[in-house]
C-alpha positions in Angstrom: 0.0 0.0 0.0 2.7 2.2 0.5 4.7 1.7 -2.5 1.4 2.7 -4.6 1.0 5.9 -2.3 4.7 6.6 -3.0 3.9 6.2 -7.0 0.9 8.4 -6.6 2.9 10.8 -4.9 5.6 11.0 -8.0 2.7 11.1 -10.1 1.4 14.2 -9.0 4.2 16.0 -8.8 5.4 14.8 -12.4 2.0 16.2 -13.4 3.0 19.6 -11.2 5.9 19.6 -13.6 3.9 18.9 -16.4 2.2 22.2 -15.8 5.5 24.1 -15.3 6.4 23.2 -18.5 3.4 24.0 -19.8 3.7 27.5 -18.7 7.4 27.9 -20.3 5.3 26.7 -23.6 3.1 29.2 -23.1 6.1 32.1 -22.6 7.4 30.9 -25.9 4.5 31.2 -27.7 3.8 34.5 -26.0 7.6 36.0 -26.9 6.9 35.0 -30.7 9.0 32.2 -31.1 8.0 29.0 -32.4 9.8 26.5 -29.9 8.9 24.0 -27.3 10.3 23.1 -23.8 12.6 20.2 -24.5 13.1 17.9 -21.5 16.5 18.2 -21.3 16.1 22.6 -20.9 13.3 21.8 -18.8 15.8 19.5 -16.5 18.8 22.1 -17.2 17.0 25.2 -16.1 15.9 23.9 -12.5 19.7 21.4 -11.8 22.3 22.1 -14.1 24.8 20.7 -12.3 22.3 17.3 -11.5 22.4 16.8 -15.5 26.2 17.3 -15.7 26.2 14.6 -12.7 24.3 12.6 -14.4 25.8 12.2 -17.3 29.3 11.5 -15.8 27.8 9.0 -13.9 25.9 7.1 -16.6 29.2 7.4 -19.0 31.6 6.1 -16.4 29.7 3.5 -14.2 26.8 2.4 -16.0 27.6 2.2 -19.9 29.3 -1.3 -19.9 31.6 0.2 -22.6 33.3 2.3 -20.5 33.2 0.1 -17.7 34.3 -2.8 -19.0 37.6 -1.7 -21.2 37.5 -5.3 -22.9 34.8 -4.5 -25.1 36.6 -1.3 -26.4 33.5 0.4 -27.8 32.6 3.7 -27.5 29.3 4.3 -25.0 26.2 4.1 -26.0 23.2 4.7 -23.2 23.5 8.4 -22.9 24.6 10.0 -25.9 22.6 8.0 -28.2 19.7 7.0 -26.1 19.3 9.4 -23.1 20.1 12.8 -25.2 17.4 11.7 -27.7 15.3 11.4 -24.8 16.0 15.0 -23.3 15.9 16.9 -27.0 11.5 15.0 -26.8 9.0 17.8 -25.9 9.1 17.9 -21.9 5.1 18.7 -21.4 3.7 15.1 -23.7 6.5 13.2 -22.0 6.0 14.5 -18.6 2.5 13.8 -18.5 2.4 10.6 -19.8 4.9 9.7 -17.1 2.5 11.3 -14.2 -0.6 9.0 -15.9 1.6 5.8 -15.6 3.1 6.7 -12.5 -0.6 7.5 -11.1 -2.6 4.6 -12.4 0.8 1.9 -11.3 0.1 3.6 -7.6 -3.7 3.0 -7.7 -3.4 -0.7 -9.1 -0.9 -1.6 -6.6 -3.1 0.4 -3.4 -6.0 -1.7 -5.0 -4.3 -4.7 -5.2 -3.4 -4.4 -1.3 -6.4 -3.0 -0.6 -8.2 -6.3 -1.8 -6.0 -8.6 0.0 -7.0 -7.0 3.1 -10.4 -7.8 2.9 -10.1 -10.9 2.0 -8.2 -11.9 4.6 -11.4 -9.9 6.8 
């Protein structure tokens, strides 16, 4: 029950965000330029230095190519998968996200709600 409150809980406040976004949308459209928030500005305007971070940290200790020098390849999880990820719109992504993360946390408080009355 607690681990769907938790995922409720993330799914609010990714749809919080969503509505941030939203707004910086809006401030584009407003100024006259014809741009949207991408996820990776949305994440660099509130914790630059979390994206810098996370990038070292998913280049060195997570990409086996740079982990493991035997395979002498060149990484591939952030450059080629995570930056195509953060150049997607940040508003469609964000609230997709909150949906999953909401309807996960209701299944799972359902699921444990049901147990508990059955065992009543």
């Amino acid at each position: 029950m607690i681990i769907g409150r938790i995922l409720i809980l993330f799914g609010i406040f990714s749809f919080v965000l969503t509505l941030v976004s939203n707004y910086f949308d809006i401030i584009l459209q407003v100024e006259g330029r014809n741009e949207i928030t991408q996820l990776g500005q949305f994440w660099f305007h509130f914790a630059p230095n979390s994206l810098q971070i996370a990038e070292t940290l998913v280049s060195r200790y997570i990409d086996p190519c740079s982990a493991l020098d035997i395979l002498d390849c060149s990484g591939f999880i952030w450059h080629p998968f995570i930056s195509t990820i953060l150049l997607m719109p940040a508003a469609p992504i964000l609230a997709i996200l909150s949906f999953i993360l909401i309807a996960f946390g209701l299944k799972k408080s359902r699921r444990k709600q049901g147990k508990i009355k059955n065992k009543l």
